[in-house]
C-alpha positions in Angstrom: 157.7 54.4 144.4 155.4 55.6 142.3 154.8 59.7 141.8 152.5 61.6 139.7 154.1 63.9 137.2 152.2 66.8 136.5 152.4 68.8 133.4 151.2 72.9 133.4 150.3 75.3 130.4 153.4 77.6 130.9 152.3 77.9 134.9 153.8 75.5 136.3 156.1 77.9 138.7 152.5 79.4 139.6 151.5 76.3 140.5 154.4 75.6 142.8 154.1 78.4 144.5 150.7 77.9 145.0 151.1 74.4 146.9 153.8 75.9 148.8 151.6 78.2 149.8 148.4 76.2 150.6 149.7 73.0 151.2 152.9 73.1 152.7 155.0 71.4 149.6 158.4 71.5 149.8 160.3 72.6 146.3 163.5 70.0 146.2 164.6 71.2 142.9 163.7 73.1 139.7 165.3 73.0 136.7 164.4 75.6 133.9 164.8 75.0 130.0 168.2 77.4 130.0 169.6 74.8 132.2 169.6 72.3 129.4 172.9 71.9 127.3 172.8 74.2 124.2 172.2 71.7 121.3 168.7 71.7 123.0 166.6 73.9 120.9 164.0 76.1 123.0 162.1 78.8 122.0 163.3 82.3 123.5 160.1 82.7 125.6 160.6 79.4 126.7 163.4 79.8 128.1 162.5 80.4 131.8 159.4 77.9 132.0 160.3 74.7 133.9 161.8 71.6 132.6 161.4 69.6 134.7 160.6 69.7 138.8 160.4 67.7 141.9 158.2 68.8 145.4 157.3 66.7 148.2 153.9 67.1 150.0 154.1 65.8 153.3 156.9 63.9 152.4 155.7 62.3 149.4 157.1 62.6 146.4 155.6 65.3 143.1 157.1 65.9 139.7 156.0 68.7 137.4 156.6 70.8 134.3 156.1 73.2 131.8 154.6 71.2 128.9 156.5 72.3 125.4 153.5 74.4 124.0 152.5 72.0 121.0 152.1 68.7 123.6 149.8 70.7 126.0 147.1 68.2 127.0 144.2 69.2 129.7 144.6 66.9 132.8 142.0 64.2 132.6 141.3 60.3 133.7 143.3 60.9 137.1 143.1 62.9 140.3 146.1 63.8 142.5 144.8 62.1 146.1 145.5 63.7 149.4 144.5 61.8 152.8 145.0 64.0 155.7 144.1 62.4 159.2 142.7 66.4 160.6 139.3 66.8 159.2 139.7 70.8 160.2 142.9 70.9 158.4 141.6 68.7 155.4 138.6 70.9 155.0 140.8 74.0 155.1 143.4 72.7 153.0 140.6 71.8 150.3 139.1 75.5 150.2 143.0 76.8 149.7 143.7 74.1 146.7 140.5 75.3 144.9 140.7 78.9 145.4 140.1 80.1 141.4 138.9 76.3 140.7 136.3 74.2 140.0 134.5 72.1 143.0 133.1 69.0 141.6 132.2 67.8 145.4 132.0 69.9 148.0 134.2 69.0 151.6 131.7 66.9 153.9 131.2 63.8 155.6 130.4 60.6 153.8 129.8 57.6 154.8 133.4 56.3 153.6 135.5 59.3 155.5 135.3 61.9 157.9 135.3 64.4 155.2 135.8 64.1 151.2 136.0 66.8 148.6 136.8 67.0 144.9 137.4 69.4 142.4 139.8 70.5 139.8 142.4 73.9 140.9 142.6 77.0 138.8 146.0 75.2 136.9 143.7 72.7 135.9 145.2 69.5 137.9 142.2 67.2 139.5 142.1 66.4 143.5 140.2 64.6 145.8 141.4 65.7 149.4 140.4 62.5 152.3 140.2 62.3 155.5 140.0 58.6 156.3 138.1 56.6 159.1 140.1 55.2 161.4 140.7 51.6 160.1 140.4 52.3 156.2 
């Protein structure tokens, strides 16, 4: 199995919440730095970001965190891919994701899918949402 692990700028709860809300994610476990053992340093505010998380999106599996504020990197080279067979629900699904975002490629038809749409959401983690032809 392979599963991206995304890392946040201290939102990463946000963020969850946010694909609960949109996309129906299911949150299978958090665990927060003042879970870790006490010989792990953490900074007092960091205290209640996430360490480390795990969420399922229509049954596939999602790992994220807060990333320790001198390794935050912005997302780049990769997009988290979504292929959704509903090309009402894809569509609608897309405009949710990128509410606050950035739409590199608006939701339409192409000649490779039913519907297509890219952009980047307001945590700063890339998408592409797909709705595929049947056969592809």
């Amino acid at each position: 199995m392979i599963s991206p692990y995304l890392m946040f700028d201290g939102n990463c709860e946000e963020a969850l919440n946010h694909y609960v809300s949109v996309l129906g994610a299911k949150i299978d476990m958090v665990m927060r730095n003042a879970d870790a053992p006490p010989d792990m340093p953490c900074a007092p505010e960091q205290k209640n970001k996430i360490m480390h998380a795990r969420f399922t999106i229509g049954g596939d599996v999602v790992m994220a965190s807060d990333s320790p504020p001198e390794y935050v990197q912005k997302p780049q080279g990769f997009s988290v891919s979504m292929q959704i067979d509903d090309p009402a629900e894809a569509e609608r699904k897309f405009t949710a994701l990128l509410d606050g975002g950035q739409v590199t490629m608006p939701f339409g038809k192409t000649f490779w899918s039913k519907g297509f749409g890219m952009g980047t959401d307001r945590f700063g983690i890339p998408w592409m949402v797909n709705v595929p032809l049947e056969g592809h």
